[in-house]
N, C-alpha and C positions, 0 to 999 in steps of 0.2 A: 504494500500500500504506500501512495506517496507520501509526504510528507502533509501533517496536519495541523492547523493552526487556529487557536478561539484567539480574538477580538473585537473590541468595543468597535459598532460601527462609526463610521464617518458620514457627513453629509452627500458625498459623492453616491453612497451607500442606498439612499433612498428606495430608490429603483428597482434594485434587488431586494429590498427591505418588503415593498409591495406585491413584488411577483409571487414572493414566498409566501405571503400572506395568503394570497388569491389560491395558492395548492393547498397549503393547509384546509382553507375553507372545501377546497371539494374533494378534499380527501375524510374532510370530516363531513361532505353533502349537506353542505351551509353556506354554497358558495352564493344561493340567493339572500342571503344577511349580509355578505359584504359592500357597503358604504364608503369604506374607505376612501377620503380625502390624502392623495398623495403630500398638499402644503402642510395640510395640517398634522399629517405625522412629521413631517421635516419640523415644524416648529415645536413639538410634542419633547421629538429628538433634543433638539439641540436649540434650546431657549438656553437664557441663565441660570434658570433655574427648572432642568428639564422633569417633564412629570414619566416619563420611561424612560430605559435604556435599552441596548441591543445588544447582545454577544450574539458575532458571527461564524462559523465554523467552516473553514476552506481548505478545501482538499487540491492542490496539482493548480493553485493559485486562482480555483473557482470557488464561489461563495455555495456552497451549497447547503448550509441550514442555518438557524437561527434560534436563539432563547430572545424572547421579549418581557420584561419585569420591570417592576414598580415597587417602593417603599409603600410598608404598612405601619400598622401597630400593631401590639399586643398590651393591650390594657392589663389583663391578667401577669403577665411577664416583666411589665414594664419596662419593655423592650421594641425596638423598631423589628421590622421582618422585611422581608423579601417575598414579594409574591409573582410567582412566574404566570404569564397570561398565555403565553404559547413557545412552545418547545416542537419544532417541526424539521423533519430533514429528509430530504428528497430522497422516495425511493431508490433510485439504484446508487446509493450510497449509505442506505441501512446494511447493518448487521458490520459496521468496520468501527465501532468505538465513537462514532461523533456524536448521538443522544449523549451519550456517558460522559465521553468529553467537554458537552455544554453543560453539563449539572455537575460536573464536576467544579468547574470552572465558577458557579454560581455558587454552590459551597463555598470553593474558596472565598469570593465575595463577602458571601452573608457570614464568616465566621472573619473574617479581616474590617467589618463595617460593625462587628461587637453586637449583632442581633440575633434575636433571640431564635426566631425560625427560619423555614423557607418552606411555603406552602404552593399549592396550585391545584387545578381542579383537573380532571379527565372523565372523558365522555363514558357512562357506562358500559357501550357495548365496544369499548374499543380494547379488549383484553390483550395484544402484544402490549401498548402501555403500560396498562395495567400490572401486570406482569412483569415487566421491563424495573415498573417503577419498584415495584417489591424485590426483586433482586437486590435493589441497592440500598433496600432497608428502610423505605419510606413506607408509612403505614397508611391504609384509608381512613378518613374521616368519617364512619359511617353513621355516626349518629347524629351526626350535623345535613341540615336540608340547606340548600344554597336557596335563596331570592334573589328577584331581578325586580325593579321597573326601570322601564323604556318607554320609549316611544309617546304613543298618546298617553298611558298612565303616568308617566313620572310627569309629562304637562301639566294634566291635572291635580295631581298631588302640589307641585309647586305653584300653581296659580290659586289655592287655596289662602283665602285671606285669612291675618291671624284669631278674630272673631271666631270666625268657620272652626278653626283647630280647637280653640277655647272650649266649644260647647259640643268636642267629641269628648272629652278632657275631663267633663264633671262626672 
């Protein structure tokens, strides 16, 4: 195998940033969810104070995977965390260490940034992850149920005047 490399992306980086994104999604058959604003990840990226980051994984001087994650908390912990949003790496360069080698790499992160976890979610039926991820000692969270609002819900939710909230409240 060639020679392998993780690195924080660059703004040049974009591009690739989004392609990978775009497989992920239809490898996870979500690919009609994706939205994605190309400026708006560049500025996401690399503002001052960026709200993600990227480790990118390149094999024979081509990018082909990525980790995307974001700072949390842990209230409980009293500690910040690391939460990875997506961990993807192009078929015909599975099974040669690059998953492992982006989560490895984010270990190192979340344990050099003095926080307390590193968490992330995966699709139920997607068991090579699953399985992938238990190898390396990561346990499910199964007693915890994930929530979302989007879209028109989180509208209405925030267009909710603070009266309105008052008198769910009594």
């Amino acid at each position: 195998m060639s020679q392998t490399f993780i690195r924080f992306a660059t703004p040049r980086d974009v591009g690739i940033i989004v392609s990978l994104i775009r497989e992920l999604a239809d490898y996870e058959k979500l690919s009609h969810e994706v939205v994605l604003d190309e400026a708006a990840l560049s500025d996401h990226l690399f503002r001052p104070s960026p709200l993600i980051e990227v480790l990118l994984a390149e094999a024979a001087s081509e990018v082909v995977g990525f980790a995307l994650f974001f700072s949390n908390y842990s209230t409980f912990l009293g500690k910040p965390g690391i939460h990875l949003e997506d961990l993807f790496v192009r078929p015909a360069h599975r099974g040669k260490g690059l998953g492992k080698a982006l989560l490895l790499r984010l270990a190192q992160l979340t344990v050099e940034r003095d926080c307390g976890r590193l968490e992330w979610s995966v699709l139920d039926w997607n068991e090579p992850s699953i399985n992938f991820y238990k190898s390396l000692g990561a346990l499910p969270m199964d007693e915890w149920t994930v929530f979302r609002l989007a879209g028109e819900n989180l509208s209405k939710l925030a267009a909710l005047r603070e009266e309105a909230v008052s008198r769910h409240i009594r």
